[in-house]
N, CA, C and O atoms as CSV, one atom per row, in Angstrom:
chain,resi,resn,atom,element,x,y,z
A,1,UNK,N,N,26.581,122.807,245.864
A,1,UNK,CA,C,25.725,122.388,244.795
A,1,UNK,C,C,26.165,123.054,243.497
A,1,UNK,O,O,26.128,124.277,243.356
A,2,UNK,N,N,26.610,122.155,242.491
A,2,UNK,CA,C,26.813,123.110,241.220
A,2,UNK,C,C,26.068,122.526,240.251
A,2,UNK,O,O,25.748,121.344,240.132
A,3,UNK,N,N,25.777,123.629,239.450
A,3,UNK,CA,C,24.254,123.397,238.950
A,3,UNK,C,C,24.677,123.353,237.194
A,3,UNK,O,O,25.363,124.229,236.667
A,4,UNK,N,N,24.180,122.301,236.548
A,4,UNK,CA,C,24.412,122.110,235.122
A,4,UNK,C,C,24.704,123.420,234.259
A,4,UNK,O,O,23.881,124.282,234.566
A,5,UNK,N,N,25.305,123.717,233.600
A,5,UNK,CA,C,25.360,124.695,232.430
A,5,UNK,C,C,24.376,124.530,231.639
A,5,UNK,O,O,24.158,123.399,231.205
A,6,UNK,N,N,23.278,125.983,231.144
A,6,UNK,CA,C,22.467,125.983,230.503
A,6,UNK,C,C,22.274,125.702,229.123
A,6,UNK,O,O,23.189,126.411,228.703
A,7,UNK,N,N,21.970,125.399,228.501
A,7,UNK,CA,C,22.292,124.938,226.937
A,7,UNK,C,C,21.786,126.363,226.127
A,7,UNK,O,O,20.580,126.562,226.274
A,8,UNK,N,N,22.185,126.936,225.663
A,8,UNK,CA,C,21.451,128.056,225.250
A,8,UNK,C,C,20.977,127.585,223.841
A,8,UNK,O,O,21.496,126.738,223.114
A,9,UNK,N,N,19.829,128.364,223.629
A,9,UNK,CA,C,18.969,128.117,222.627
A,9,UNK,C,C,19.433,128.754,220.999
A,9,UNK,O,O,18.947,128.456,219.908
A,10,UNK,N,N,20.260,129.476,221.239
A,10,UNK,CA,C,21.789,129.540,220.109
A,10,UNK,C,C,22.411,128.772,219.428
A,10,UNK,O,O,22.154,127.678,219.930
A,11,UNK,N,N,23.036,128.625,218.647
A,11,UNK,CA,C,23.712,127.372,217.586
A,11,UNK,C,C,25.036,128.371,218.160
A,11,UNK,O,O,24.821,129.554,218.426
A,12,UNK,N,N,26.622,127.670,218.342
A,12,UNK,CA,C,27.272,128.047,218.740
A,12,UNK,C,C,28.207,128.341,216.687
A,12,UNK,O,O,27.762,127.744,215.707
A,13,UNK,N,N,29.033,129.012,216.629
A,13,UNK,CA,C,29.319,129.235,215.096
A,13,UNK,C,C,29.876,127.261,214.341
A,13,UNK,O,O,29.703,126.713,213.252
A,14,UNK,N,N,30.440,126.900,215.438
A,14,UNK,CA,C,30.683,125.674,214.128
A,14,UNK,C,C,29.184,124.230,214.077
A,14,UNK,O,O,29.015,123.223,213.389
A,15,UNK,N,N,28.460,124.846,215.111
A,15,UNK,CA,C,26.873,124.518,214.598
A,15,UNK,C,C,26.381,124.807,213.514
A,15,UNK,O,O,25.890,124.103,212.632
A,16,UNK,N,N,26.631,126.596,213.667
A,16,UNK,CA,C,25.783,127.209,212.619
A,16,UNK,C,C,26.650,126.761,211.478
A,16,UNK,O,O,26.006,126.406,210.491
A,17,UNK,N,N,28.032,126.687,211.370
A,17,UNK,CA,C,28.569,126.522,209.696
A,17,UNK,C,C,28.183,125.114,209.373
A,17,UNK,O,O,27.713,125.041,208.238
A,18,UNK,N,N,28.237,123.854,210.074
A,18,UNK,CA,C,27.584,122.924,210.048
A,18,UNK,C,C,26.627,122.592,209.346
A,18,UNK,O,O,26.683,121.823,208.386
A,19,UNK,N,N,25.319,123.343,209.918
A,19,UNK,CA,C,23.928,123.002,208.823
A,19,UNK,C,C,23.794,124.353,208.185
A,19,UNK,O,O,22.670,124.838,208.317
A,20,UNK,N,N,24.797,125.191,207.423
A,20,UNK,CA,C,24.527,125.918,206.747
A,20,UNK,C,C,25.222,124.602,205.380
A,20,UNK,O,O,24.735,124.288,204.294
A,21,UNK,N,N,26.262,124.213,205.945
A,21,UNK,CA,C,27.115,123.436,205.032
A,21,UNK,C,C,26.331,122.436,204.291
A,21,UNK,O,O,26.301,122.270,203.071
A,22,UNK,N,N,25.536,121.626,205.452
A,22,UNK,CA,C,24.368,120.726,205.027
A,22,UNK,C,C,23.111,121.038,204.101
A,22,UNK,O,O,22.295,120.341,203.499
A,23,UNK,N,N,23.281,122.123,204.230
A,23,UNK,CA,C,21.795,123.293,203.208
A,23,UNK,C,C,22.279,123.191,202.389
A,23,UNK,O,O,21.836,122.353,201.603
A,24,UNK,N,N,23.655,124.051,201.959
A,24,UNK,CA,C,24.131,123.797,201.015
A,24,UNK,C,C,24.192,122.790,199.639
A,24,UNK,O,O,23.786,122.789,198.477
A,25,UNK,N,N,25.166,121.731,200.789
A,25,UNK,CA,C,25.344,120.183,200.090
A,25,UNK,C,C,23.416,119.608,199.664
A,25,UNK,O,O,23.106,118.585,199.054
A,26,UNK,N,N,22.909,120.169,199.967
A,26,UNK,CA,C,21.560,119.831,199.453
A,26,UNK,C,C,21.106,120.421,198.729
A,26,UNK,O,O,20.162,119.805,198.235
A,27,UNK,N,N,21.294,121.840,198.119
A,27,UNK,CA,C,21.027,122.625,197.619
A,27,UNK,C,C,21.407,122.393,196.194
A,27,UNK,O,O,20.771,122.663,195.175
A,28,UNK,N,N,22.847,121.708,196.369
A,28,UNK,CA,C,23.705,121.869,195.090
A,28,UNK,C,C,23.457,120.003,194.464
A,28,UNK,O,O,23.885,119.454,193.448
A,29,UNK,N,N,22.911,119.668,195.184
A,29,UNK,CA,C,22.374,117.457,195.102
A,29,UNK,C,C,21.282,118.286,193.921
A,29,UNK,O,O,21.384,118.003,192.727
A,30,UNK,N,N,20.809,118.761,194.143
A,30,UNK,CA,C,19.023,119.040,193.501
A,30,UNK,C,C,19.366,119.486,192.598
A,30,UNK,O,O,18.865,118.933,191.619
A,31,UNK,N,N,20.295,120.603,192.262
A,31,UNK,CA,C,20.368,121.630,191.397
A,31,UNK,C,C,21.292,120.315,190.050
A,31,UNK,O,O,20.991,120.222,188.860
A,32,UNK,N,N,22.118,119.702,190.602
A,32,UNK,CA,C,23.090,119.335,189.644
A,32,UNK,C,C,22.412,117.969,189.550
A,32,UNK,O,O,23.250,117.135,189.209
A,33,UNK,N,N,21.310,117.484,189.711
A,33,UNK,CA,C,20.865,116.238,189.328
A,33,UNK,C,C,19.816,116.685,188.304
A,33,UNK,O,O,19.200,115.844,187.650
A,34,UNK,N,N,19.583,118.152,188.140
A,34,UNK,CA,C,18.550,118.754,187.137
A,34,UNK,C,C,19.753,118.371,185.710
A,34,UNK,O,O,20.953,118.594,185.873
A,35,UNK,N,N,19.294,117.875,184.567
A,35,UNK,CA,C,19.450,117.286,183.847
A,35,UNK,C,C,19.813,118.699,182.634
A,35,UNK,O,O,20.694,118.539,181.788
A,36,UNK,N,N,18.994,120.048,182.718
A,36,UNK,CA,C,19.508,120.935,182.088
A,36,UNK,C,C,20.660,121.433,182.915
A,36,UNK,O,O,21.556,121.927,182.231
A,37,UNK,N,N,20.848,121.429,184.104
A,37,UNK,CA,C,21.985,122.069,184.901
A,37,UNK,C,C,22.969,121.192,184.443
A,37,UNK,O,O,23.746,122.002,183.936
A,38,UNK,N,N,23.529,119.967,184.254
A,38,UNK,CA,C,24.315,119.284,183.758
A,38,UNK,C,C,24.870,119.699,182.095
A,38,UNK,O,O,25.892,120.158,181.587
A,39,UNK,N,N,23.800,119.325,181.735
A,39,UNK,CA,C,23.894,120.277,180.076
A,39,UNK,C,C,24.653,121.712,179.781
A,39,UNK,O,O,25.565,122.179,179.098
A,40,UNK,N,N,23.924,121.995,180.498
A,40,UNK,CA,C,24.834,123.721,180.870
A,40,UNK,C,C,25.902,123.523,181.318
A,40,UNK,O,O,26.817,124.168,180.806
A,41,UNK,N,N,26.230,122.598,182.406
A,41,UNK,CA,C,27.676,122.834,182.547
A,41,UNK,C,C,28.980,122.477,181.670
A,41,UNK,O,O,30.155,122.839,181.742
A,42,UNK,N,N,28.146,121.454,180.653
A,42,UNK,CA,C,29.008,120.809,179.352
A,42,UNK,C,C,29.257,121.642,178.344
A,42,UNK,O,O,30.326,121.919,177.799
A,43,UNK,N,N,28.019,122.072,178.116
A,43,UNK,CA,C,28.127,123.338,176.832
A,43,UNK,C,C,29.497,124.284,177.614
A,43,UNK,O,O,30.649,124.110,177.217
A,44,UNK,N,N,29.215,125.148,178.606
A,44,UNK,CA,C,29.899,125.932,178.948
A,44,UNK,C,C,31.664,125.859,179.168
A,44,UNK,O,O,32.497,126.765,179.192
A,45,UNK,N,N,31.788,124.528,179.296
A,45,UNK,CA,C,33.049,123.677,179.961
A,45,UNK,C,C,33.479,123.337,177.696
A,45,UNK,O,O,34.452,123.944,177.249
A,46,UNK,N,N,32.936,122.733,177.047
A,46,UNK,CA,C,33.996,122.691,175.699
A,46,UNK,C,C,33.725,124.082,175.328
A,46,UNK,O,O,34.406,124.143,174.304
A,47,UNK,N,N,33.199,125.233,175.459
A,47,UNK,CA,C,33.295,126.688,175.122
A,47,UNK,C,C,34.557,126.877,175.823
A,47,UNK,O,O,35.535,126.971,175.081
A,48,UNK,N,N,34.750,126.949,176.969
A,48,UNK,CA,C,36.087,127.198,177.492
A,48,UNK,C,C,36.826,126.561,176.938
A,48,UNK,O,O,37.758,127.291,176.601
A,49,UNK,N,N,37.021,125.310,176.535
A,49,UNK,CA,C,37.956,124.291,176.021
A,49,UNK,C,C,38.278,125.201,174.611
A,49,UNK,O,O,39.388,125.730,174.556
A,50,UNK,N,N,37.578,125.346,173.763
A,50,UNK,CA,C,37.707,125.778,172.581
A,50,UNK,C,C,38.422,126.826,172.370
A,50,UNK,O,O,39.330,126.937,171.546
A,51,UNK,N,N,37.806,128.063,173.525
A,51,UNK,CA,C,38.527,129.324,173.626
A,51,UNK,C,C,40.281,128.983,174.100
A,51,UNK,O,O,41.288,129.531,173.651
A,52,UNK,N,N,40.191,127.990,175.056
A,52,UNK,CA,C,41.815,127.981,175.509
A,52,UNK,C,C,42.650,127.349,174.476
A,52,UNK,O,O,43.879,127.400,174.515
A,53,UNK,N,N,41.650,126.457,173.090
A,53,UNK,CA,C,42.663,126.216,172.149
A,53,UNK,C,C,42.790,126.921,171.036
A,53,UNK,O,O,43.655,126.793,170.170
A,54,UNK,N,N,41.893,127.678,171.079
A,54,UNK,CA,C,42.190,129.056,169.633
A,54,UNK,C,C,43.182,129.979,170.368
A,54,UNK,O,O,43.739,130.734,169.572
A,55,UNK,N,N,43.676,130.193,171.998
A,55,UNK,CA,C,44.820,131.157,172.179
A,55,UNK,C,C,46.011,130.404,171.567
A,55,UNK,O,O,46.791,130.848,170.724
A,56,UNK,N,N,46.019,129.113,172.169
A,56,UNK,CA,C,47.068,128.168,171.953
A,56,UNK,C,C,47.563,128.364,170.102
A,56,UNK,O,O,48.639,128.611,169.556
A,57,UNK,N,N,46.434,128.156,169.685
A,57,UNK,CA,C,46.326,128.279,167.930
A,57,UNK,C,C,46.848,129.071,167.631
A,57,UNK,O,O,47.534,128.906,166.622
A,58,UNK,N,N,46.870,130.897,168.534
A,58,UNK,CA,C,47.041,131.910,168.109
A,58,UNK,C,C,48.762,131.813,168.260
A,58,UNK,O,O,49.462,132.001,167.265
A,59,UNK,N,N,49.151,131.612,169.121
A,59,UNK,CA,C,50.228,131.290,169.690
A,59,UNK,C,C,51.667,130.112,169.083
A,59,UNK,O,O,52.870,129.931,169.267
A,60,UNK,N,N,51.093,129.839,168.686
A,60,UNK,CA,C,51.633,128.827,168.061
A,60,UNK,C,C,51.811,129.095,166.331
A,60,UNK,O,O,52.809,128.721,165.716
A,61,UNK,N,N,50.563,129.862,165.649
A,61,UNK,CA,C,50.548,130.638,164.760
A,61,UNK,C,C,51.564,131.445,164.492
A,61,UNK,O,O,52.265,131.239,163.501
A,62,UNK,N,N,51.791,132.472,165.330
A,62,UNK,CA,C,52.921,133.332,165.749
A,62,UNK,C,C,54.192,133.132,165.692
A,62,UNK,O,O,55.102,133.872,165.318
A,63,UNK,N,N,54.189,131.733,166.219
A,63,UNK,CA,C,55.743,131.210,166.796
A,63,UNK,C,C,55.886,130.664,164.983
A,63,UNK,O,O,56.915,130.276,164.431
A,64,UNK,N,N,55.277,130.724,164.714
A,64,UNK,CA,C,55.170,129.572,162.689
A,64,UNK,C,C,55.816,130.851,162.386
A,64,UNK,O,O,57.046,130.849,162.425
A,65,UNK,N,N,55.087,132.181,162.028
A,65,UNK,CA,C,55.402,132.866,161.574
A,65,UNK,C,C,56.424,133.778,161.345
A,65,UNK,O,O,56.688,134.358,160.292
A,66,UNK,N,N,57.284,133.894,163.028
A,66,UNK,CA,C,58.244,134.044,163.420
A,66,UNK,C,C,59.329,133.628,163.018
A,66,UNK,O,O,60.224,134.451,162.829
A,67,UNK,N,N,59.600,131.990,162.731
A,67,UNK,CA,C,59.977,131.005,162.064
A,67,UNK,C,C,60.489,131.199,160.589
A,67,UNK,O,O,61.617,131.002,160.137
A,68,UNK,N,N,58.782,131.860,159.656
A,68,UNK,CA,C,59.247,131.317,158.481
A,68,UNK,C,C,59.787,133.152,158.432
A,68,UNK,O,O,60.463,133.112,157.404
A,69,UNK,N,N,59.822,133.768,158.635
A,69,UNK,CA,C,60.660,135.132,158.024
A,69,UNK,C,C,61.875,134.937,158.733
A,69,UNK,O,O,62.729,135.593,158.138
A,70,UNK,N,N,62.211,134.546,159.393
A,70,UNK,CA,C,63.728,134.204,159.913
A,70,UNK,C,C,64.543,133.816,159.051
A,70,UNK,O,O,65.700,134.169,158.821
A,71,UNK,N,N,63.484,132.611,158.291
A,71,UNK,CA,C,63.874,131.462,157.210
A,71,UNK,C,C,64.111,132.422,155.723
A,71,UNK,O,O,64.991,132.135,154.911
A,72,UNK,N,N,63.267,133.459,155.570
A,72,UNK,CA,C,63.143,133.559,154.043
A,72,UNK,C,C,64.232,135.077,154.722
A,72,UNK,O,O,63.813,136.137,154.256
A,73,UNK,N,N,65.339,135.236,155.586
A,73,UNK,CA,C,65.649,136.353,155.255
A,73,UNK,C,C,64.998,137.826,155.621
A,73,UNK,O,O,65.516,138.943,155.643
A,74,UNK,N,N,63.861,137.447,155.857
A,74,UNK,CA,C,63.085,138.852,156.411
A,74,UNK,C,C,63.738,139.688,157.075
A,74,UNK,O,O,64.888,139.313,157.300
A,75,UNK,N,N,63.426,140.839,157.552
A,75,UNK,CA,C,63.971,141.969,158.471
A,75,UNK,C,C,63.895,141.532,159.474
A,75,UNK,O,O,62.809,141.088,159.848
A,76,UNK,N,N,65.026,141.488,160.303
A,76,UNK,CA,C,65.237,141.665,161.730
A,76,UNK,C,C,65.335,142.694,162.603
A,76,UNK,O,O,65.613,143.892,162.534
A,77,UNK,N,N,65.172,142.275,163.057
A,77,UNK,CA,C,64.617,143.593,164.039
A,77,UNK,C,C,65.645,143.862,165.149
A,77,UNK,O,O,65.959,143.063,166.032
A,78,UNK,N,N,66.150,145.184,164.964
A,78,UNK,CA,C,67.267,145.436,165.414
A,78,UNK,C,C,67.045,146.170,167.139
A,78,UNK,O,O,66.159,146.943,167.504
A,79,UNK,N,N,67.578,145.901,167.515
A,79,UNK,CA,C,67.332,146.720,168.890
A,79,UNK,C,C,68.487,148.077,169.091
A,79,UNK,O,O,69.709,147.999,169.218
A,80,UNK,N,N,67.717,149.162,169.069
A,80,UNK,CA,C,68.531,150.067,169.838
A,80,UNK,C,C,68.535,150.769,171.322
A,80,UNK,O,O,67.671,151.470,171.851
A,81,UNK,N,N,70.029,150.260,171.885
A,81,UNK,CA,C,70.239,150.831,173.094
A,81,UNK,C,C,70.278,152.745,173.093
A,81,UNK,O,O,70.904,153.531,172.381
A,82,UNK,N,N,69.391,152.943,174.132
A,82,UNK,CA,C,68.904,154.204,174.400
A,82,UNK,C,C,69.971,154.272,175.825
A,82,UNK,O,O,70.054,153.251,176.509
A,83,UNK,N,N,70.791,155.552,176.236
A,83,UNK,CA,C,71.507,155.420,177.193
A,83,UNK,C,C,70.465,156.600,178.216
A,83,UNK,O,O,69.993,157.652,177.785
A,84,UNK,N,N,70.348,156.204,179.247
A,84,UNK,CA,C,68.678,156.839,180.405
A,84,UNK,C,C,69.755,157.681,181.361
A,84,UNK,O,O,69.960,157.142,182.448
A,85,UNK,N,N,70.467,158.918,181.113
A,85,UNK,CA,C,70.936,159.530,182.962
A,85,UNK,C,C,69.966,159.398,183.706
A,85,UNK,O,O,70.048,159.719,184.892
């Protein structure tokens, strides 16, 4: 006689990640259909945008500037080799 395996009253782990996953995915339906949570994420998202184009600005600034003293003759900048025993 062999007798059924007991079902234990345990969630085995890819149970438990399962409807933790499902909590989740519900958690984040509610939150991002809130109409200020959307808002917030726009404001926050062209703030980043802005910041990554004022480095770019900065950068590019630089490279101009680099440019025009090359152009007018400016000092160059000499490198000296240092010999290290």
């Amino acid at each position: 006689m062999s007798e059924e395996p007991k079902k234990s009253d345990t969630m085995n782990w890819e149970e438990h990640l399962k409807a933790g996953m499902e909590g989740l995915k519900e958690e984040m339906r509610e939150s991002f259909e809130s109409r200020d949570t959307l808002n917030s994420v726009r404001k926050h998202g062209r703030a980043a945008m802005k910041e990554v184009l004022l480095a770019w600005r900065s950068l590019i600034d630089g490279a101009i500037e680099h440019i025009d003293e090359a152009e007018k003759g400016g000092s160059h900048k000499r490198v000296t080799k240092i010999k290290i025993e």
